[in-house]
MDAnalysis code that builds the backbone (N, CA, C; Angstrom):
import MDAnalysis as mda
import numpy as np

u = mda.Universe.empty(552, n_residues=184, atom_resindex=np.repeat(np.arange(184), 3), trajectory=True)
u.add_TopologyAttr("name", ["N", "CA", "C"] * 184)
u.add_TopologyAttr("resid", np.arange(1, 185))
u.add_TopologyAttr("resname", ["UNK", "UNK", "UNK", "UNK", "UNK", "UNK", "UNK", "UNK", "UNK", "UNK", "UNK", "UNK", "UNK", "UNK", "UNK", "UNK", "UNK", "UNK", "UNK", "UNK", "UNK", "UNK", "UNK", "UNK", "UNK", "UNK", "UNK", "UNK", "UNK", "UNK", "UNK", "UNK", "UNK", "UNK", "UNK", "UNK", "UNK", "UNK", "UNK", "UNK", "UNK", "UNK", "UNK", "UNK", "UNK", "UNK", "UNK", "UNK", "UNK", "UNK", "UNK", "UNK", "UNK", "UNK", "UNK", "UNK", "UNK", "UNK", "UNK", "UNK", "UNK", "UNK", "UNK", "UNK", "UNK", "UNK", "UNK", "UNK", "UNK", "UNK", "UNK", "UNK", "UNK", "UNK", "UNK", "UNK", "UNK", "UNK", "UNK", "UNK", "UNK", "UNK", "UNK", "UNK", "UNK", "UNK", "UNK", "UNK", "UNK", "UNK", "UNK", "UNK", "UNK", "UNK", "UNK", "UNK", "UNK", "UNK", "UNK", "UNK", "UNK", "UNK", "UNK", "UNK", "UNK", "UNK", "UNK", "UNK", "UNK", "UNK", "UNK", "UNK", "UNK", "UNK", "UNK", "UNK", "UNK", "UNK", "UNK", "UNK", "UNK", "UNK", "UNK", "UNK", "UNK", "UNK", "UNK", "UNK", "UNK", "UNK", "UNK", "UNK", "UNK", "UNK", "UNK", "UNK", "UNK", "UNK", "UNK", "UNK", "UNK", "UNK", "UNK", "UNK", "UNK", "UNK", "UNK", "UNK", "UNK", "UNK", "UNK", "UNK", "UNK", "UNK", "UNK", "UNK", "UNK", "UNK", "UNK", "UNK", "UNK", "UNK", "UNK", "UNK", "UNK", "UNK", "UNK", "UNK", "UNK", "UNK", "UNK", "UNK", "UNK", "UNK", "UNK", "UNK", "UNK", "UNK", "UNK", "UNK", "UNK", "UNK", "UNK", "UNK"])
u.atoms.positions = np.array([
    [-99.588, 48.523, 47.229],
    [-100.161, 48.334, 48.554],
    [-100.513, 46.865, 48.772],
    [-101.100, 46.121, 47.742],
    [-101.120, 44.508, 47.732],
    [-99.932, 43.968, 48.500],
    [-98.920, 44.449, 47.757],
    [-97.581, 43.182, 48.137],
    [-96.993, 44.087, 49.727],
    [-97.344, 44.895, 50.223],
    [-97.104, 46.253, 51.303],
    [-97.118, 44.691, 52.617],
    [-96.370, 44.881, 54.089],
    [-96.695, 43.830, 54.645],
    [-97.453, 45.037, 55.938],
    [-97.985, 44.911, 56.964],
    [-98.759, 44.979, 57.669],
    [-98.416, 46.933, 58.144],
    [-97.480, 47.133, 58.248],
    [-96.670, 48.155, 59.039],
    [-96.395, 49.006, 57.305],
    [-96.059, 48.229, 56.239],
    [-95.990, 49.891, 55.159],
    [-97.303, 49.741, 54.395],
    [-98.442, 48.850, 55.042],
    [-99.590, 49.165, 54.736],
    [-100.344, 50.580, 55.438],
    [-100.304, 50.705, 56.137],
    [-100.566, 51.306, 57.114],
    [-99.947, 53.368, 57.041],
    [-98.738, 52.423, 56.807],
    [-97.710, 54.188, 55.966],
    [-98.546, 54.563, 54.766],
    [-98.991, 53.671, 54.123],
    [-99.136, 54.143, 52.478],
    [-100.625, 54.213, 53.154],
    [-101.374, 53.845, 53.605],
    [-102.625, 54.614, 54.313],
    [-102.684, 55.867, 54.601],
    [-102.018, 56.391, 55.555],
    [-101.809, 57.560, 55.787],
    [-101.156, 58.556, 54.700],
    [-100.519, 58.194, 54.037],
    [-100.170, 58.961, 53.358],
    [-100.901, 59.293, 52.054],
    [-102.230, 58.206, 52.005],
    [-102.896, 58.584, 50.562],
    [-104.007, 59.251, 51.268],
    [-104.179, 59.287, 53.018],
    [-105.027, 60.158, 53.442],
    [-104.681, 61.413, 53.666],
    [-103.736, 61.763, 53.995],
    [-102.691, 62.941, 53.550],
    [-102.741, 63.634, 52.489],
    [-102.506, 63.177, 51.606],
    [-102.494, 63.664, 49.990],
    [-103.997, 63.998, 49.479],
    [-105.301, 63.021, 49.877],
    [-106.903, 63.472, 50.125],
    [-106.898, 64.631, 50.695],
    [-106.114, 65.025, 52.158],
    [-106.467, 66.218, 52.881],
    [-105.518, 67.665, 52.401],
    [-104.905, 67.058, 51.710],
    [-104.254, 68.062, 50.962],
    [-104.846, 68.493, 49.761],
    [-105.092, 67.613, 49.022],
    [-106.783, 68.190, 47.405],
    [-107.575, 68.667, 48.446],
    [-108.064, 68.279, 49.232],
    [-109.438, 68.478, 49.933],
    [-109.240, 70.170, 50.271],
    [-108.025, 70.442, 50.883],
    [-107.890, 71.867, 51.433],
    [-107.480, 73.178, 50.413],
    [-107.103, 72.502, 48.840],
    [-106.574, 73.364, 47.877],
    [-107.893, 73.342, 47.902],
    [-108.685, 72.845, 47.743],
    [-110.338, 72.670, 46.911],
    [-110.885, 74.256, 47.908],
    [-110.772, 74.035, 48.962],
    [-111.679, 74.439, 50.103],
    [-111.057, 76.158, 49.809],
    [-109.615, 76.072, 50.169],
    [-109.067, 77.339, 49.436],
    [-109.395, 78.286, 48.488],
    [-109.425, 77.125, 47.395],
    [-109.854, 77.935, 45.875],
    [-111.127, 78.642, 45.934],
    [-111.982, 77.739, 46.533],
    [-113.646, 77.883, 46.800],
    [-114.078, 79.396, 47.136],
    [-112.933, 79.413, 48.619],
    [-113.447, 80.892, 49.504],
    [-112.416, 82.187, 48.842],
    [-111.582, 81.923, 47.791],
    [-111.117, 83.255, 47.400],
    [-111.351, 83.347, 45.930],
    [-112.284, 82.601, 45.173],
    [-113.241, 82.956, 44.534],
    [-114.147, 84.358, 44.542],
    [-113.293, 85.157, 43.941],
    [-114.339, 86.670, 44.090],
    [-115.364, 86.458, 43.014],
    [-114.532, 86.797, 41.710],
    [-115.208, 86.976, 40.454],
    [-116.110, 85.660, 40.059],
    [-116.981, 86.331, 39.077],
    [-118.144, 84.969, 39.077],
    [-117.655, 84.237, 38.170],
    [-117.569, 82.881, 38.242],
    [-117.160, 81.597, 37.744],
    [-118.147, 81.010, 36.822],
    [-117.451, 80.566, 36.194],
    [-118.339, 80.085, 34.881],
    [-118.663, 78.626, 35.673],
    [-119.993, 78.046, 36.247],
    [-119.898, 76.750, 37.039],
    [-120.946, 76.293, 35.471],
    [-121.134, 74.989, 35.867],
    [-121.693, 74.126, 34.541],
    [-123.148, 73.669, 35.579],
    [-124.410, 74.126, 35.373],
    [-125.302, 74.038, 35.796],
    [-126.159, 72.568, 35.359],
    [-126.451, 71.041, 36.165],
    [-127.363, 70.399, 35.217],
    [-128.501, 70.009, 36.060],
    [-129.161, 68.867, 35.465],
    [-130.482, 68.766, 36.282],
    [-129.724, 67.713, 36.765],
    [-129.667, 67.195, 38.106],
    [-129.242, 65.903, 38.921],
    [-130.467, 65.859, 39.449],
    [-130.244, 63.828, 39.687],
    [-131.409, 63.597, 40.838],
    [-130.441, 63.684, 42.288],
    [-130.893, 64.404, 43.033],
    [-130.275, 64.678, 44.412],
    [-130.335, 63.224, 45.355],
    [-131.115, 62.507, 44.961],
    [-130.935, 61.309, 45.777],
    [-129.579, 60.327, 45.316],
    [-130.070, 60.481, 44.000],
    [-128.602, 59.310, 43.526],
    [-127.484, 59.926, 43.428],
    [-127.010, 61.732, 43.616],
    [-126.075, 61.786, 43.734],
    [-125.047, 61.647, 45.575],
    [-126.377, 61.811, 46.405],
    [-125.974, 61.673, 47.944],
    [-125.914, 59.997, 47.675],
    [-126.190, 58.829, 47.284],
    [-126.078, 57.770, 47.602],
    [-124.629, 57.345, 46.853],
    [-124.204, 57.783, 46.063],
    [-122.756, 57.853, 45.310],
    [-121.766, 58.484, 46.498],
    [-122.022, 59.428, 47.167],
    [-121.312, 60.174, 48.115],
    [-120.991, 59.370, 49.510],
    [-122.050, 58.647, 49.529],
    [-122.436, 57.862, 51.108],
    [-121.584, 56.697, 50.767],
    [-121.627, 55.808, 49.455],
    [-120.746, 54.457, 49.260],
    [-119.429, 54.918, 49.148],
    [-118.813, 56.263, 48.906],
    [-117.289, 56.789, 49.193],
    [-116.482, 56.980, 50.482],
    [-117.881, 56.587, 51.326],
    [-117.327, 56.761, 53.078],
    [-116.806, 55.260, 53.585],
    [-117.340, 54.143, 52.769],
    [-117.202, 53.180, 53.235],
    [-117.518, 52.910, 54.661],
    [-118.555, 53.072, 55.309],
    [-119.287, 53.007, 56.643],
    [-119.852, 51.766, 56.820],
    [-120.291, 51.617, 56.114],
    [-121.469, 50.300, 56.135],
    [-122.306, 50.430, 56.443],
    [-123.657, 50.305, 57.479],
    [-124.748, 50.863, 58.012],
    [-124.509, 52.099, 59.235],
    [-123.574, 52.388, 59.192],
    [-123.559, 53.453, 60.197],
    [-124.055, 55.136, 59.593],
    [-124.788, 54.656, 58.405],
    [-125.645, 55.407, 57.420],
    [-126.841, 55.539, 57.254],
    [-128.268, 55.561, 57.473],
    [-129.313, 55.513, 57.028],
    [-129.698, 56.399, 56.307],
    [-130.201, 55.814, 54.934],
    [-130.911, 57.141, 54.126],
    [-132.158, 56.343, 54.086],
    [-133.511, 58.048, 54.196],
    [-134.169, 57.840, 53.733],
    [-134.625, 59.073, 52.947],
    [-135.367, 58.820, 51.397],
    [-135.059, 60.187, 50.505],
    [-136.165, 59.784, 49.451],
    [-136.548, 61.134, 49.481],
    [-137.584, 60.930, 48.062],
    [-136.686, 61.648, 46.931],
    [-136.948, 60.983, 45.429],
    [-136.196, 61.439, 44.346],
    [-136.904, 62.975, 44.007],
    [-135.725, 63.850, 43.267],
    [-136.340, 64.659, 42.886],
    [-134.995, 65.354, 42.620],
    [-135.529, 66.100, 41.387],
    [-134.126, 66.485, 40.310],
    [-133.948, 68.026, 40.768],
    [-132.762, 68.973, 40.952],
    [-132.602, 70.170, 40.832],
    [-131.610, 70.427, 40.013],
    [-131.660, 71.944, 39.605],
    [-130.521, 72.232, 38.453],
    [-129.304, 73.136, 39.530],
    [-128.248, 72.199, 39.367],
    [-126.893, 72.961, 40.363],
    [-125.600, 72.252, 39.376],
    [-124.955, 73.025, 39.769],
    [-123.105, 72.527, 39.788],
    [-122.934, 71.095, 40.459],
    [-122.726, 69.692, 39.710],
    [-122.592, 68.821, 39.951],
    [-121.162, 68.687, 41.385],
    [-120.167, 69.158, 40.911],
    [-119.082, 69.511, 41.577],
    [-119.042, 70.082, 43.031],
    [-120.133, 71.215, 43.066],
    [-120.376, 72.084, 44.052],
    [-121.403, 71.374, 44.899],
    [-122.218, 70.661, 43.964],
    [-122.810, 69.900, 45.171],
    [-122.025, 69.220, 45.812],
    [-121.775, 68.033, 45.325],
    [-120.592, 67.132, 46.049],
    [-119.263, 67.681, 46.724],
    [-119.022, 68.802, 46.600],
    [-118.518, 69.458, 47.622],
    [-119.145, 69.595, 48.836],
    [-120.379, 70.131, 48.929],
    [-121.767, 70.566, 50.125],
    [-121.627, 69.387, 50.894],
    [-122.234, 67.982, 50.215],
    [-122.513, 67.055, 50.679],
    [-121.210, 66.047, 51.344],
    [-119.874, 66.355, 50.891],
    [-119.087, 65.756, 51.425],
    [-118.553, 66.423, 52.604],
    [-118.570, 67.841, 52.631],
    [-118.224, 68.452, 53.607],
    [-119.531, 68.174, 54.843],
    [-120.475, 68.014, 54.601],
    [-121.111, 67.489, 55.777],
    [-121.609, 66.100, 56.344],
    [-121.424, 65.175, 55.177],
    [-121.534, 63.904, 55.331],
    [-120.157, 63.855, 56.236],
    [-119.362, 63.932, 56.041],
    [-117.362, 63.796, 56.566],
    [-117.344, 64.207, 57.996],
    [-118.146, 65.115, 57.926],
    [-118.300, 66.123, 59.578],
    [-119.402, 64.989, 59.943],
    [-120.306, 64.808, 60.000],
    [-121.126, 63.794, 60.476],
    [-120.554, 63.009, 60.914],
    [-119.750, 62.113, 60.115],
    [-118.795, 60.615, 60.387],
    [-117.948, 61.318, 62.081],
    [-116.908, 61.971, 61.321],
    [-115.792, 62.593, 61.963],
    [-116.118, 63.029, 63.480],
    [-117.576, 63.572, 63.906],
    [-118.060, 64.382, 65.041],
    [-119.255, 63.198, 65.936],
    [-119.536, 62.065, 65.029],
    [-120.416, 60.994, 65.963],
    [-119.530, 60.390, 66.679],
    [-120.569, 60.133, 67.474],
    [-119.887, 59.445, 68.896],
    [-120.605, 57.850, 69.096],
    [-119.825, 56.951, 69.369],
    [-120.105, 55.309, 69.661],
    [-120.711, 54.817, 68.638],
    [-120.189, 55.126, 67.256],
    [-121.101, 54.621, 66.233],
    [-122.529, 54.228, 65.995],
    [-122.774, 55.479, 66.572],
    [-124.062, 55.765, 65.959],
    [-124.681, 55.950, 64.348],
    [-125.470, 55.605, 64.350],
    [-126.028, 55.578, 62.826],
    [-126.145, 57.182, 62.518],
    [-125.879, 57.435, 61.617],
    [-126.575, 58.699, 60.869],
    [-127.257, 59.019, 60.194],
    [-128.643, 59.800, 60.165],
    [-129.533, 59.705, 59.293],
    [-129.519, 61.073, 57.923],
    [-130.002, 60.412, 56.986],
    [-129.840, 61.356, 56.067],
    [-131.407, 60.958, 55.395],
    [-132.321, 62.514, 55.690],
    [-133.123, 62.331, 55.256],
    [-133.611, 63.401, 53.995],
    [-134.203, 63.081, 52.846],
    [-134.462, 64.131, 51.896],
    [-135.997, 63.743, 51.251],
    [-136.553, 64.737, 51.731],
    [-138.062, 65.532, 52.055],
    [-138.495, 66.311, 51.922],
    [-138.968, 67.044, 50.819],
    [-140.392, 67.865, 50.368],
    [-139.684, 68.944, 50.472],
    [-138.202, 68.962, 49.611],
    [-137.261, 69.723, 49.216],
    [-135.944, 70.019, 50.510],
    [-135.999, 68.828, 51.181],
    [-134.933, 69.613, 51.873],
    [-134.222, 68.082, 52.553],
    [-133.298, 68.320, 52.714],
    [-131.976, 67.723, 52.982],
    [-131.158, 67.470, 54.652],
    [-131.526, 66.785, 55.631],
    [-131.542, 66.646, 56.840],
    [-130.194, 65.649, 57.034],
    [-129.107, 66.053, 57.389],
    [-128.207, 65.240, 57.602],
    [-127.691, 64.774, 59.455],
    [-128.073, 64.094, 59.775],
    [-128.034, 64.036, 61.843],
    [-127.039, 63.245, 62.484],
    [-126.264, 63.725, 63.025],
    [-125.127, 62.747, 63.512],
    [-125.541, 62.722, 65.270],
    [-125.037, 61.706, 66.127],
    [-125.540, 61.695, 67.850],
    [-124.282, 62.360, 68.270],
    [-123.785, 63.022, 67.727],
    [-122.032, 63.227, 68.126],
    [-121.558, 64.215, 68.987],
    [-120.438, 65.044, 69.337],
    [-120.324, 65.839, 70.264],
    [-121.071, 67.096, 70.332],
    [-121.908, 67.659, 68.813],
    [-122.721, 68.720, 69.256],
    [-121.787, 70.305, 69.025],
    [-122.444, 71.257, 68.822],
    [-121.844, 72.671, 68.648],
    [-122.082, 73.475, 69.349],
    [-121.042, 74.216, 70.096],
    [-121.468, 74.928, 71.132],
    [-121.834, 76.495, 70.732],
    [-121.029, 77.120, 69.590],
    [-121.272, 78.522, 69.070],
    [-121.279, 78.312, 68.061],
    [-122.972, 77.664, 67.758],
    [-123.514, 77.758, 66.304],
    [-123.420, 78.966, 65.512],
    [-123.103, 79.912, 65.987],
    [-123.604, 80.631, 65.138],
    [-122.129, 81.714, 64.384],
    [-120.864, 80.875, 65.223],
    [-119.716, 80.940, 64.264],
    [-119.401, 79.760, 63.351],
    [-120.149, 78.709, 63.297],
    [-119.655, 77.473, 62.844],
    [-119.092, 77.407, 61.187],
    [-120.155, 78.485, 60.494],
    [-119.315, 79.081, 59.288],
    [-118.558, 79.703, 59.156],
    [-117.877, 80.668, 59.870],
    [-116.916, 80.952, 59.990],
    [-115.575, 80.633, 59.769],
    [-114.714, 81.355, 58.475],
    [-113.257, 80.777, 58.107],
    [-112.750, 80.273, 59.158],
    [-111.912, 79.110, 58.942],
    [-110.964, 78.748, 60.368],
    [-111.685, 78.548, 61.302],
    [-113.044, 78.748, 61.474],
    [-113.470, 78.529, 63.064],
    [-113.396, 76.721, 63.429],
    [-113.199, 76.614, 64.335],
    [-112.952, 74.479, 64.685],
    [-113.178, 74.887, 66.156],
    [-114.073, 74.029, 67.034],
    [-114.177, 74.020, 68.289],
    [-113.709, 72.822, 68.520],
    [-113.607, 71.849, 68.121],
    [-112.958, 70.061, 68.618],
    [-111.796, 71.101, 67.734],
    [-110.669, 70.943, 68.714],
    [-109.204, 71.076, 68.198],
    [-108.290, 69.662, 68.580],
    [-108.832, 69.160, 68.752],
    [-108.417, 67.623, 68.779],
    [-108.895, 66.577, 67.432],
    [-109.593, 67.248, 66.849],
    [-109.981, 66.211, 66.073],
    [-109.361, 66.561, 64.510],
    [-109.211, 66.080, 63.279],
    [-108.342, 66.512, 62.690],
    [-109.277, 67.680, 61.572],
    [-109.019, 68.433, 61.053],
    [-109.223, 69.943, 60.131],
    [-109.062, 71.048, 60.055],
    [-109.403, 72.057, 59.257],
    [-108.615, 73.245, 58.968],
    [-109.548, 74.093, 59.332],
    [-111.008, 74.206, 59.473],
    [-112.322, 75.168, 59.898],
    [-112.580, 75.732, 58.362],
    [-112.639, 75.308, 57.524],
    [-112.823, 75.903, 56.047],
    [-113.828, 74.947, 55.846],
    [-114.647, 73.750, 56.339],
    [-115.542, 73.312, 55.546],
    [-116.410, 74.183, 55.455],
    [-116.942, 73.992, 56.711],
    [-118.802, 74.431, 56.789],
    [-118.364, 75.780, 56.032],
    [-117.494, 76.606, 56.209],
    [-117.710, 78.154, 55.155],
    [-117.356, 77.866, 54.024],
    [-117.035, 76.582, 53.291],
    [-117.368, 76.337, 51.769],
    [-118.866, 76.198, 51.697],
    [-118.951, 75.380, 52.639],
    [-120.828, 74.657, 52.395],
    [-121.208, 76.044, 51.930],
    [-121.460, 76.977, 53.348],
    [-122.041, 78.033, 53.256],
    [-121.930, 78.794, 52.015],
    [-120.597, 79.180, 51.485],
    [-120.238, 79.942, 50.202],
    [-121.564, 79.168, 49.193],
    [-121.315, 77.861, 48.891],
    [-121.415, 77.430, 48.165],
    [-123.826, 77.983, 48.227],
    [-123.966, 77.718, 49.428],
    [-124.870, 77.527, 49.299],
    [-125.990, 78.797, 49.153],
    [-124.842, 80.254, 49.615],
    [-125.344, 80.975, 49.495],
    [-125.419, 81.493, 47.677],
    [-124.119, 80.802, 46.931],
    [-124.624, 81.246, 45.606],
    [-125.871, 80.810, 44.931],
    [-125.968, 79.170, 45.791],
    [-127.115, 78.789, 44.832],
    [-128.348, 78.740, 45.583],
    [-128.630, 79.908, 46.380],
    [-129.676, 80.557, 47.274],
    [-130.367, 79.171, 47.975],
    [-129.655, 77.823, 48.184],
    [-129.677, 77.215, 49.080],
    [-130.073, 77.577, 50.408],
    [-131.053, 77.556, 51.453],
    [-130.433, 77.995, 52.406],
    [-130.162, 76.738, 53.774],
    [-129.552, 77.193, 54.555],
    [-128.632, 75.815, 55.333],
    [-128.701, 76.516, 57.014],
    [-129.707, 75.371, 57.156],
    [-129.460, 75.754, 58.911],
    [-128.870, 74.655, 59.971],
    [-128.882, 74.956, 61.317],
    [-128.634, 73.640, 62.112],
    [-129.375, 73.862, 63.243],
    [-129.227, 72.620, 63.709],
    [-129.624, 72.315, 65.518],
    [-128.847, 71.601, 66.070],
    [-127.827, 71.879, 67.112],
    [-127.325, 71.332, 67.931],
    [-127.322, 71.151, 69.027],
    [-126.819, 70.092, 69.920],
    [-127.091, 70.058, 71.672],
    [-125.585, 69.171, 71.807],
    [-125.444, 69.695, 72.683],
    [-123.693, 69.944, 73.145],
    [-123.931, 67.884, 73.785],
    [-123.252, 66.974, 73.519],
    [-123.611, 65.661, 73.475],
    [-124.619, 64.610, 73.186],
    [-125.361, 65.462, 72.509],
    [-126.281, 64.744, 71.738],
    [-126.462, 64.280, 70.483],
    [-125.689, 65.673, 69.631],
    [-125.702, 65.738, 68.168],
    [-126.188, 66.980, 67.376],
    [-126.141, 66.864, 65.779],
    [-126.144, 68.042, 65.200],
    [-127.086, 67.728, 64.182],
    [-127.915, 68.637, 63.529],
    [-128.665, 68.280, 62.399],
    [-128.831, 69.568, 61.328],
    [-128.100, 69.235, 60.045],
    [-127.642, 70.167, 59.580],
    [-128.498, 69.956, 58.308],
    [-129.440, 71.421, 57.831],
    [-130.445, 71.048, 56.934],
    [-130.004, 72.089, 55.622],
    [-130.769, 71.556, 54.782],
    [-130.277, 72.310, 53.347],
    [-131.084, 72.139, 53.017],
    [-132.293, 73.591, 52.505],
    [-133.577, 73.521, 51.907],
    [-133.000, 74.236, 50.026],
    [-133.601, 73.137, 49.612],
    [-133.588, 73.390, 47.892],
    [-134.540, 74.157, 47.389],
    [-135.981, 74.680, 48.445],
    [-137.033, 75.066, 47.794],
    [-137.267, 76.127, 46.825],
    [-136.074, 76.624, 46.930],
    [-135.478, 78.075, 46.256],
    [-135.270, 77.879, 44.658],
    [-134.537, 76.646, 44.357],
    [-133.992, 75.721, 43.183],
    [-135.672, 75.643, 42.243],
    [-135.334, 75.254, 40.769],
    [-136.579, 74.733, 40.265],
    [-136.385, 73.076, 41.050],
    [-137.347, 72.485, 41.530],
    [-137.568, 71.263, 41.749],
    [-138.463, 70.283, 41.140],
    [-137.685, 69.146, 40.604],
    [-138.943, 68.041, 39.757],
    [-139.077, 67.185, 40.453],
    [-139.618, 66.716, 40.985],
    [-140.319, 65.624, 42.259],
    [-140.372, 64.672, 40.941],
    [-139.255, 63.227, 41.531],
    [-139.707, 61.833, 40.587],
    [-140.490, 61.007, 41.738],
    [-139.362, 59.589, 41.934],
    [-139.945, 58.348, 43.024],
    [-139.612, 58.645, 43.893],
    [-139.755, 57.829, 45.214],
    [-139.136, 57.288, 46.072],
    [-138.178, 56.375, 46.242],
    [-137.096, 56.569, 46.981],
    [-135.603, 55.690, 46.756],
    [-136.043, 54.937, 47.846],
])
């Protein structure tokens, strides 16, 4: 891609974003036809430093704000970063005029807010396949990984939306053992 000149830079862009949305959708696949229980590898993470690892993979720059108190829970390293990319990605993907996004984590719970187009039938949004922007690019399998995911690890995950304003999509850990460290 170095020696690539302007025009098969651009090809080999797309196409390594291609090949991302292609892992991304085997992933999402595997996830929801998962019957039988899976041997997942449970550890203690600090939830702050693993969302700030997640946030420098978007390459945004400040169109990010975190603010987060530390504090360790025991989950599937993997499965988190699944959760968190599937809604950090939707955040990016669904704001409007580059707006900042806030990501706040607080007295066990997890607030992710984009100003963006907003959800009109919240209450299919987990739903396999469901996508209301059919203009914008995906398959409707995130948010019902999140959900899968979050209902194994008795996570629970709500939202608030307003149809051009934005969405704020929360994930309470209080359920989890929780070790409260610093402040990030």
């Amino acid at each position: 891609q170095k020696s690539a000149n302007s025009d098969q830079s651009k090809k080999l862009t797309r196409i390594i974003s291609s090949s991302n949305n292609i892992v991304a959708l085997k992933e999402d696949l595997l996830t929801l036809v998962k019957e039988e229980k899976v041997e997942l590898n449970s550890e203690t993470l600090d939830l702050a430093a693993v969302i700030k690892e997640e946030v420098v993979l978007f390459e945004v720059g400040d169109e990010i704000r975190c603010d987060m108190e530390c504090f360790e829970i025991n989950i599937d390293r993997l499965e988190l970063i699944r959760v968190l990319h599937n809604l950090i990605s939707n955040a990016i993907k669904y704001n409007q005029n580059h707006h900042v996004i806030d990501i706040s984590l607080r007295r066990g719970k997890l607030q992710i807010s984009d100003k963006g187009i907003g959800i009109k039938n919240s209450s299919r949004v987990f739903d396999n396949f469901y996508r209301e922007a059919k203009g914008i690019q995906g398959t409707g399998l995130g948010l019902s990984v999140v959900k899968k995911i979050c209902d194994h690890w008795n996570i629970a995950i709500s939202l608030e939306s307003e149809i051009a304003k934005g969405t704020t999509f929360t994930l309470d850990f209080s359920k989890l053992h929780i070790n409260y460290t610093k402040r990030v």
